[in-house]
N, C-alpha and C positions, 0 to 999 in steps of 0.2 A: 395196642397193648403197650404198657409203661416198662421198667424194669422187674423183672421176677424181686420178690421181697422175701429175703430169707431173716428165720431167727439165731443171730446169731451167737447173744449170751441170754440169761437169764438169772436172775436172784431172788430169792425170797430172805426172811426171817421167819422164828419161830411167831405165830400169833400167841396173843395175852389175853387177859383181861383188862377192862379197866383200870386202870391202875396201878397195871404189873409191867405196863409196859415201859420202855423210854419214851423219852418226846419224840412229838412225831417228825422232826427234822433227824434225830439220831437214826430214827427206825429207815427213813428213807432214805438217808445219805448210805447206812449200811450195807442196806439193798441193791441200792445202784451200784457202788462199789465191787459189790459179789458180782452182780450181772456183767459189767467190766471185764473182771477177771473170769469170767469163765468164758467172754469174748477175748481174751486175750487181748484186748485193746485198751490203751489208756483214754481219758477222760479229753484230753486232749485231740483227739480224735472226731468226735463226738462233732457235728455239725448243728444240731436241733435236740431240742428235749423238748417233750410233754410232761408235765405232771398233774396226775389226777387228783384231787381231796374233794369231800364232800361240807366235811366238818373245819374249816378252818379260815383263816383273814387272806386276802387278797396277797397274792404273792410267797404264800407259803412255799410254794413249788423252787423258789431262788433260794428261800433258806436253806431247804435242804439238801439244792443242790451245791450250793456255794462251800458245803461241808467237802464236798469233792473234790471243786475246781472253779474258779472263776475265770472264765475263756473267752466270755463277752457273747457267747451264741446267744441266739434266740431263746428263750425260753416262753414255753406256753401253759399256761392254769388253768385245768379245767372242772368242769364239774356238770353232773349228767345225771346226779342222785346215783344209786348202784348199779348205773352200768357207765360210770366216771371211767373206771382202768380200762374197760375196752373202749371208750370211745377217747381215750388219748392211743391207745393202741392202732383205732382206728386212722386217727390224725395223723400216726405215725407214717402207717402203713400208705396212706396216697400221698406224702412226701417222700418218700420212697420211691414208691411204684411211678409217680411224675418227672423224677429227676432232680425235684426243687434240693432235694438233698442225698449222699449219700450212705450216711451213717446218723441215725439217731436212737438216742436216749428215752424212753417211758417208763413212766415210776410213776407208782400210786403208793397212796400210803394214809392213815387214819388212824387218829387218838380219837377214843372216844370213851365216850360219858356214859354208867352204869343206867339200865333201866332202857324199857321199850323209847324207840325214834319219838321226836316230839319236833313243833317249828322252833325255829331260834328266833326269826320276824315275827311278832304279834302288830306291830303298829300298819301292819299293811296285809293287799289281799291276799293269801294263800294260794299256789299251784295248783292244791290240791282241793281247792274248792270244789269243781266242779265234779271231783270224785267223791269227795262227801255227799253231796247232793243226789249220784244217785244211789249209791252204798246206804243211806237214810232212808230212800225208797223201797229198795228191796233187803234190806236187811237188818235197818235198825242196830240196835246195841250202842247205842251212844257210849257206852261207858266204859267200851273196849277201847286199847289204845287202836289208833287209825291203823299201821299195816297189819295188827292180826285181823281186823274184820273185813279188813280189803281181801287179803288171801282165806281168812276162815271162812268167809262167804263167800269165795268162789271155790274152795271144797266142799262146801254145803251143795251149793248147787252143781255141780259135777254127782253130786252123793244123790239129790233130790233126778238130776235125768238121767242117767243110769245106773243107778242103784246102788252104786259105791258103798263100801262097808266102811265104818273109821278105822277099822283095821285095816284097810290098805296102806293108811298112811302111818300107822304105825310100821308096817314095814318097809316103808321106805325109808323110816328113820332108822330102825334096827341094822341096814343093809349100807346106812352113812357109818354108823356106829363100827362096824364090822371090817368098814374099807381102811376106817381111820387109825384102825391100831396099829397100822403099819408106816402111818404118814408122821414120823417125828415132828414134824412142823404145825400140826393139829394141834389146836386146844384143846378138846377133845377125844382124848384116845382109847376110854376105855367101850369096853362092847356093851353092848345093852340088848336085851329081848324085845321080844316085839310086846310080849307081857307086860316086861318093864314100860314100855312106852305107854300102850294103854292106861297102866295101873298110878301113871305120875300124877300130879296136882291137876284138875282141871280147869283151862283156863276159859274153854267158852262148852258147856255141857252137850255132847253128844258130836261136838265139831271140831274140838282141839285140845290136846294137853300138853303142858309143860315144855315136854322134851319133843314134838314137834315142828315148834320156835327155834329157829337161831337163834344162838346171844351175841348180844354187844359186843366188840372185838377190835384190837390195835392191832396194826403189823402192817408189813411195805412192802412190796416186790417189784421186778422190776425187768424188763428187757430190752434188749440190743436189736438193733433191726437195721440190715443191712442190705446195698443193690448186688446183685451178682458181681458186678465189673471192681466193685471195695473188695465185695469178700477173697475173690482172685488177686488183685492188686497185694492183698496183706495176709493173704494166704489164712485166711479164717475158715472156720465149720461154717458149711452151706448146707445141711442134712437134712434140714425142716425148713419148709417152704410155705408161706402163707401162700393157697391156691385161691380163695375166694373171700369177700367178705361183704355185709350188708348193714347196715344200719336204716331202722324204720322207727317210725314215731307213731302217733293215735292217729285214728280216720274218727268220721263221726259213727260209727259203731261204737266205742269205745264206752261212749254216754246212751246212746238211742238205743240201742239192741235188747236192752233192762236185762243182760247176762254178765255175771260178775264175772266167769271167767274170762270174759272181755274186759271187764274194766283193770283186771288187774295184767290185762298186756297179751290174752292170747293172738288176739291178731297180729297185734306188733312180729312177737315170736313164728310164727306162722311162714308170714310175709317175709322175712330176713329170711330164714332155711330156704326158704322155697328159691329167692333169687342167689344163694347161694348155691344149691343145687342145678340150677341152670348156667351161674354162671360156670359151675368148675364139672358138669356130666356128672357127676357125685350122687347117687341118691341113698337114704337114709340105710336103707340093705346092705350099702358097702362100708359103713363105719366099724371102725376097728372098739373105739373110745371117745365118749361123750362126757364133757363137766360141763353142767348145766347150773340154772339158777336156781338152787331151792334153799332159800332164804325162809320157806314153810315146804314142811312133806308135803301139801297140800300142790305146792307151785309145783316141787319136781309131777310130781303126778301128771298133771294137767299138762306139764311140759311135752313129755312123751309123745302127747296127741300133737303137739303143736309142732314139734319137730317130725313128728312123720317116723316115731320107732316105736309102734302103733297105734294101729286104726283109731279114730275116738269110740268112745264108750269101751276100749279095748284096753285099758290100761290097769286095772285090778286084775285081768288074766295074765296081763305081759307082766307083771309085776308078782302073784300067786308061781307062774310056772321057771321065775327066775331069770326072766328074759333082761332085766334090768345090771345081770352082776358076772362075777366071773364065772364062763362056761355056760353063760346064756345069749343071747343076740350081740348086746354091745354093753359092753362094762360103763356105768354111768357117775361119773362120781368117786372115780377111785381114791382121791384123796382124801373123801369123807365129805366134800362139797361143804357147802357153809354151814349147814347141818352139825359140823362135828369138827371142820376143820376152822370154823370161825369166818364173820363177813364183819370184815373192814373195809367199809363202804369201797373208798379210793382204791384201796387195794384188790378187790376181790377179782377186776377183770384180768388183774396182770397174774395175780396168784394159779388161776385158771390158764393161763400160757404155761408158766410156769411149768408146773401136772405136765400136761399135753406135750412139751416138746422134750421132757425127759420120757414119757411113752415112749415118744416118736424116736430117741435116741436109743431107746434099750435103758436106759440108765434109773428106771425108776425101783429098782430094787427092790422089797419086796409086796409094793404094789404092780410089778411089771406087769400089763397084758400083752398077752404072749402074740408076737408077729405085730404085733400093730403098727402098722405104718398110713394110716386114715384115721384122722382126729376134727371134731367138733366142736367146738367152745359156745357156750350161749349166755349171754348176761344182758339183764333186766334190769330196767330203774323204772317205775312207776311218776308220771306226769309230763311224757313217758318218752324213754327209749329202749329202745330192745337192740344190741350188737351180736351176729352169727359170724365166726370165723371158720374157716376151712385148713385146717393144715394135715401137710403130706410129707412123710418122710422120703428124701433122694437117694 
C-alpha cells in the first residue's frame, strides 16, 4: 500500500451556457485558484497537474494553468470523453498514492458549443464506429443525434426487460430538479414536476423528452490532492480520504451481448463498484451519498443497478418508494447531477468531487446529507471508460 491520498482543496465555478461563459482558460485558471486557496496552499507548492478537456487544441491545460503560475512542473492533458476530470483525478490520485509526487493539481474544464455532441474529425475513422454499428442493429433512428439513442435505447430496453414506465425517468429528473435549487452553482435551479417532465417536447416518442437530456454546458472545477506526510508537514485539512478507486474500459460484451445497456457502459460501471468495494470492505448498503453519471435520466436509472443500490429490474421500485433522495437509502445526485447542475465534459468528474467532499466536510449547506461520512462518485465516458471513487470522511 502507497501513501493514504487525501482531498485537500477543492473549487468549482458557477456552470453556463454556451456562451455565457468565460473562455475556458479563465474558467479554469479560476477554479484552480479557488481549489488552492481553500487548500490553503499556494501554487508554488503544487508538484504535478493534470488537466482534463474534452473539447479543446492540445495543450490547453498550460494555458490555463500558466494564468496561475508558471513553476516548470509537469503538466499533463487529458482526455477520456466524460469521464476526462475523473480520469485526471485518477492520474492524480496513483501519483500520489506512489510517492512519484506529493502535492498535485487536477482541473477539468469545458467551452462548449450550443446543440447536441457531434465529431469535430470527419476526415478519419470514428471511435464510435463500432457503437454505431450495433445501436443501428438494435435500434435504428439514424436521425437522432448519437448520444440520445445510445442512452434512449438503452432506456428502451431497460423499459422493453422489465417493464419500466417512462415515468420513471421522469422522476429522476424531477428529483435532479428538486436537489438543484439548493446548488447555486447549477445551471439549472429551478424545480420541475415529474408532469412537467413528461408533458416537455418530445425528442424520441414513448422513450425520451426534452428535459430528460443534459445540456451543453461551460465551467471548471478543480482539486488539491495531497500525501498524509505533505498534509502534516503544512499543516492542511486531511478530513476526506480517497479510500478506493477503479478505472475499467469495454470487454467484448460491450458490442456481442446486442444489450444497449451494455453498449452505453453498464459493465464498465459494474466492474469499477465492484473492485472498489472489494478494494475498500465498502459495499453499496453503507453509502452515505452517491453523484453518479446521468448525462440522461435514462443513465442515472440503469446506474443504480450497476452500482449495486438495487437489485436489477429493481430500480422503478427504489426510485417510486424514494430510495434515490433525501430520507431514502442514499441520496443520489445532490447537486442536481448533470441533469440540472450542467455536464461540462472536462469538468464534470472534478465538479462531482467537488459535491462529495463538501458532504463529507459537513459544509454543503443546504444540500447537506445529514451524518455522511461514506461517498461514491461514478463518471462515465462512452468509447469507453467508466471511473468509481471511494471517499470517507476522517
Amino acid at each position: 500500500m502507497g501513501s493514504k491520498v487525501f482531498v485537500s482543496g477543492v473549487g468549482m465555478i458557477p456552470f453556463a451556457k454556451p456562451g455565457a461563459s468565460a473562455p475556458y482558460d479563465e474558467m479554469g485558471s479560476i477554479a484552480a485558484r479557488a481549489a488552492l486557496d481553500d487548500a490553503g496552499i499556494g501554487y508554488d507548492d503544487v508538484q504535478q497537474a493534470y488537466c482534463g478537456y474534452v473539447y479543446g487544441d492540445s495543450t490547453s491545460g498550460q494555458k490555463a494553468l500558466y494564468k496561475v503560475g508558471m513553476t516548470g512542473i509537469p503538466v499533463f492533458n487529458v482526455n477520456n470523453n466524460c469521464s476526462t476530470g475523473s480520469t485526471a483525478l485518477f492520474l492524480a490520485r496513483q501519483a500520489v498514492e506512489s510517492g512519484a509526487a506529493d502535492c498535485v493539481l487536477v482541473l477539468g474544464f469545458e467551452q462548449m458549443s450550443p446543440g447536441a455532441l457531434a465529431s469535430v474529425f470527419t476526415d478519419r475513422p470514428s471511435p464510435f464506429d463500432p457503437f454505431d454499428e450495433v445501436t443501428d442493429r438494435l435500434v435504428g433512428m439514424p436521425g437522432i443525434p448519437l448520444a440520445l439513442r445510445y442512452f434512449g435505447g438503452a432506456g428502451l430496453a431497460h423499459m422493453e426487460k422489465y417493464g419500466t414506465p417512462l415515468e420513471a425517468f421522469a422522476k429522476v429528473r424531477a428529483k435532479a430538479s428538486r436537489h438543484a435549487v439548493n446548488n447555486p452553482l447549477a445551471l439549472f435551479r429551478k424545480e420541475v414536476s415529474t408532469e412537467d417532465v413528461m408533458n416537455a417536447p418530445t425528442i424520441w416518442p414513448g422513450v425520451m423528452t426534452r428535459l430528460m437530456a443534459c445540456p451543453p454546458t461551460c465551467g471548471a472545477a478543480a482539486a488539491v490532492l495531497v500525501s498524509e506526510a505533505f498534509a502534516r508537514k503544512h499543516k492542511l485539512r486531511a478530513d476526506v480520504v480517497i479510500a478506493g478507486q477503479a478505472m475499467t474500459t469495454d470487454r467484448p460484451g460491450t458490442f456481442d451481448s446486442n444489450d444497449m445497456m451494455r453498449v452505453v457502459g453498464y459493465d464498465m460501471s459494474r466492474a469499477a463498484a465492484q473492485q472498489v468495494y472489494e478494494q475498500t470492505g465498502i459495499g453499496p448498503q453503507d453509502l452515505d451519498v452517491v453523484e453518479l453519471h446521468d448525462c440522461f435520466a435514462h443513465n442515472e436509472l440503469i446506474t443504480y443497478e450497476a452500482l449495486g443500490l438495487c437489485p436489477e429490474g429493481g430500480a422503478d421500485k427504489f426510485i417510486t418508494e424514494g430510495g434515490n433522495t433525501y430520507g431514502g437509502t442514499v441520496v443520489t445526485n445532490p447537486s442536481g447531477g448533470l441533469l440540472s447542475k450542467g455536464h461540462p465534459l472536462g469538468a464534470t468528474g472534478l465538479a462531482q468531487c467537488y459535491e462529495l467532499t463538501h458532504q463529507l466536510r459537513g459544509s454543503a449547506d443546504a444540500r447537506q446529507v445529514a451524518g455522511a461520512r461514506t461517498a461514491l462518485q461514478h463518471n462515465l465516458g462512452l468509447g469507453g471508460a467508466c471511473v468509481v471513487t471511494m471517499y470517507q470522511s476522517v
